[in-house]
N, C-alpha and C positions, 0 to 999 in steps of 0.2 A: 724598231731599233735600226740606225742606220751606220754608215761604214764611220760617219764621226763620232760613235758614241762608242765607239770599241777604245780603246787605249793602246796605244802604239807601242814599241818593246822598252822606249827613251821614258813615257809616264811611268809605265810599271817597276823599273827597277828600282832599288832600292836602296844600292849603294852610291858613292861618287861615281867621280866620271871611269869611265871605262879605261883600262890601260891595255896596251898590245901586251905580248908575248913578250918579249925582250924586257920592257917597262915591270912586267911581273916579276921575272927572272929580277932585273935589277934592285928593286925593293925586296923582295925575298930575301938577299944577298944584305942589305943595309937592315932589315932586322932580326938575321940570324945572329949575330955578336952581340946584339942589346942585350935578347932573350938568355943567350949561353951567357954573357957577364953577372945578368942577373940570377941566374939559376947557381951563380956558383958563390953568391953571397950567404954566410952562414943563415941572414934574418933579413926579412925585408921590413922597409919600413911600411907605412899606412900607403906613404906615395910607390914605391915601388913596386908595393903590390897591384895599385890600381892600373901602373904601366905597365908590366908585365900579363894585366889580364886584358889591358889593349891591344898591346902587341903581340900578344898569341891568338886575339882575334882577326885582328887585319892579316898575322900570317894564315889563317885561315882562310879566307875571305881571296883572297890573292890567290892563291894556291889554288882555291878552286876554279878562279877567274883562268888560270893559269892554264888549265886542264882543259 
């Protein structure tokens, strides 16, 4: 095995592209009102369900990037 056959930290990820700190913080910020708007609907539909189980993953996903 040599040092090309290793994967560099850019192959191995997994997600998009990488955001700074602030970039986190800011998207964070732009899907906490989706999530709370959504959360305060008595019934979701089929679609809202499936956004809302986006958007609690990417706020996941973020959050951790975040950290």
């Amino acid at each position: 095995m040599t040092i090309n056959d290793v994967p560099d930290a850019d192959e191995t990820r997994t997600g998009g592209p990488t955001l700074t700190h602030s970039q986190c913080v800011r998207r964070l910020e732009e899907i906490l009102p989706e999530l709370e708007r959504l959360g305060e609907l008595d019934t979701l539909t089929t679609e809202d369900d499936t956004y809302f189980a986006e958007l609690t993953r990417e706020w996941n996903e973020t959050d951790l990037h975040r950290k």
